[in-house]
N, C-alpha and C positions, 0 to 999 in steps of 0.2 A: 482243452480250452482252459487258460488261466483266469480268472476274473477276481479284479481287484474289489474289494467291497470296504465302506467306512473310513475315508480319513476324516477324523474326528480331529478338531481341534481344541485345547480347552487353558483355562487359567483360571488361577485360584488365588481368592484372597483381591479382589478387586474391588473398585467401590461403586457403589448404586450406578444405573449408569446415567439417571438422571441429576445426580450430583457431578458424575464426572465430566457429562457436557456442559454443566453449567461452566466449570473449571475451565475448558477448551473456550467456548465462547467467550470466555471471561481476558481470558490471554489472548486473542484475537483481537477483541476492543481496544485493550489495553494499549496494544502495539500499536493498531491503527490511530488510536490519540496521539500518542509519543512517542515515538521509537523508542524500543527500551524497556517502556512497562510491561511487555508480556513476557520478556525475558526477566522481569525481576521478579514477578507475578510464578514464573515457572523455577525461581531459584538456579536461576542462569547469569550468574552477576558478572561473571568473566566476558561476558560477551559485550557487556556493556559501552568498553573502549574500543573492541574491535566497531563497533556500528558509530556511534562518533568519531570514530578517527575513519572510518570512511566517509561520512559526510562533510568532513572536515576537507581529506582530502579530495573530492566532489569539487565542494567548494569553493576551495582554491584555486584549481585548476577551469572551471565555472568563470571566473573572475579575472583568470590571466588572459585567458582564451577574449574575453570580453573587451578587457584592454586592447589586446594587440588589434582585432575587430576595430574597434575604435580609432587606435592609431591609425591604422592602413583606411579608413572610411576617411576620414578628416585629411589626409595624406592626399584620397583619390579627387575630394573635393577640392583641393587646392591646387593640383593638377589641371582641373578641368573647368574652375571658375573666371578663366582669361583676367582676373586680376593680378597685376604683376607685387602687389603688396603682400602677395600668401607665397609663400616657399612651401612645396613639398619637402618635410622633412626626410625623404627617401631618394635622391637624384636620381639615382644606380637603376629603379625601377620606371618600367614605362607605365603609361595609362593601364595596358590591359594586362602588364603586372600587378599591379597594385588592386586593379581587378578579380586578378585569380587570388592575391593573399588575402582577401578582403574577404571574399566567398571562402578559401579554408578556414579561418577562423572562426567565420560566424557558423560554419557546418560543424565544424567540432565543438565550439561553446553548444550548438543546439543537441548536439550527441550526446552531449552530458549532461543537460536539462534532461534529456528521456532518461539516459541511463541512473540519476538522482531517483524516478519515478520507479523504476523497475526495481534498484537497492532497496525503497521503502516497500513495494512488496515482498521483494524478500526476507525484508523484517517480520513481516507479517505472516507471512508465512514460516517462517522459522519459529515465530510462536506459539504457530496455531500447530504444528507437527510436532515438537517436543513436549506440547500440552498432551497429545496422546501419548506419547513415549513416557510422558515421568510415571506416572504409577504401571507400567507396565513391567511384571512378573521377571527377574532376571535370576531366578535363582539356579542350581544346578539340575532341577527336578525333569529333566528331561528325558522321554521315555519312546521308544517306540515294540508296541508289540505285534506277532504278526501271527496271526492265527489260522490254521484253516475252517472253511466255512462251505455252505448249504445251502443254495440262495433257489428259490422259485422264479424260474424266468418264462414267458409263455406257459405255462404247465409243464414245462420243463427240470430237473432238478441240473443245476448248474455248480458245480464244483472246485473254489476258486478261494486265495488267499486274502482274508481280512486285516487290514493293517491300522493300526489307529497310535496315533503321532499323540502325545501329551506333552505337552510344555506349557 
C-alpha cells in the first residue's frame, strides 16, 4: 500500500497578512470608486487605456445603438399616427418592420448597458486578484522533496511516500 503523506505548501518572505489585506481591500475600493484606481494602486499602469478605451468603446456603440432605436421609434410613430403631415423617413419598411428594427436595437443598446455593468466588475475584480498576486514569491526557489515515511494508521503502522512541494 502506497500512502502519500504532507503536501506542505509554503512561501517566504511575505508581508504581515494583515497589512497585506489591508492592500487587497484597498485596491478593491479603489476600483469600485473609479475604474482604474486599483490598477494604479497595484502598479498596473498599462492597463489603464485598455479599461477606458473599453468604456469608451461601450459607449459608443451604447449611443449608436440608441440613435438608430430612436430613429426606427420616431420612423414607426409616423407610420402609424394617420397624419399625412409625418413621413416615415424609411418607405422600404412596413409597420411591423420598423417594429422588428425598433425592438433590435433597443435589445442591443440594453445588452450593452448590462455588458458596461459586468466590464466594471471586471475591473474590480482584476484589482482585487492581481492585489493578491503582486507580492506573491516568484523566484526560482522551487523544490519538491520526497521522502519515505512511517505513519500510524488504526494501530496500524502504514508505510508510504512523504512529498512536500516548497515554493
Amino acid at each position: 500500500m502506497l500512502f502519500i503523506n504532507n503536501i506542505s505548501y509554503s512561501q517566504d518572505n511575505i508581508k504581515s497578512s494583515e497589512n497585506f489585506n489591508n492592500n487587497i481591500k484597498k485596491s478593491t475600493r479603489l476600483s469600485a470608486i473609479l475604474p482604474g484606481l486599483g490598477q494604479i494602486n497595484n502598479k498596473q499602469y498599462w492597463k489603464i487605456p485598455i479599461i477606458y478605451g473599453g468604456y469608451s468603446v461601450i459607449g459608443h456603440y451604447i449611443k449608436f445603438n440608441n440613435n438608430m432605436y430612436q430613429e426606427f421609434r420616431t420612423a414607426l410613430i409616423h407610420e402609424t399616427d394617420d397624419n399625412t403631415s409625418t413621413i416615415n423617413p424609411f418607405p422600404n419598411f412596413s409597420e411591423s418592420g420598423l417594429e422588428r428594427n425598433m425592438d433590435f436595437w433597443r435589445r442591443n443598446r440594453d445588452l450593452l448597458i448590462i455588458f458596461s455593468g459586468v466590464y466594471y466588475l471586471l475591473n474590480i475584480a482584476d484589482a482585487h486578484i492581481f492585489a493578491h498576486l503582486k507580492d506573491f514569491n516568484t523566484n526560482d526557489n522551487i523544490s519538491l522533496n520526497i521522502k519515505p515515511s512511517i505513519e500510524n494508521l488504526n494501530n496500524t503502522k502504514v508505510i508510504g511516500l512523504s512529498l512536500n512541494i516548497n515554493f
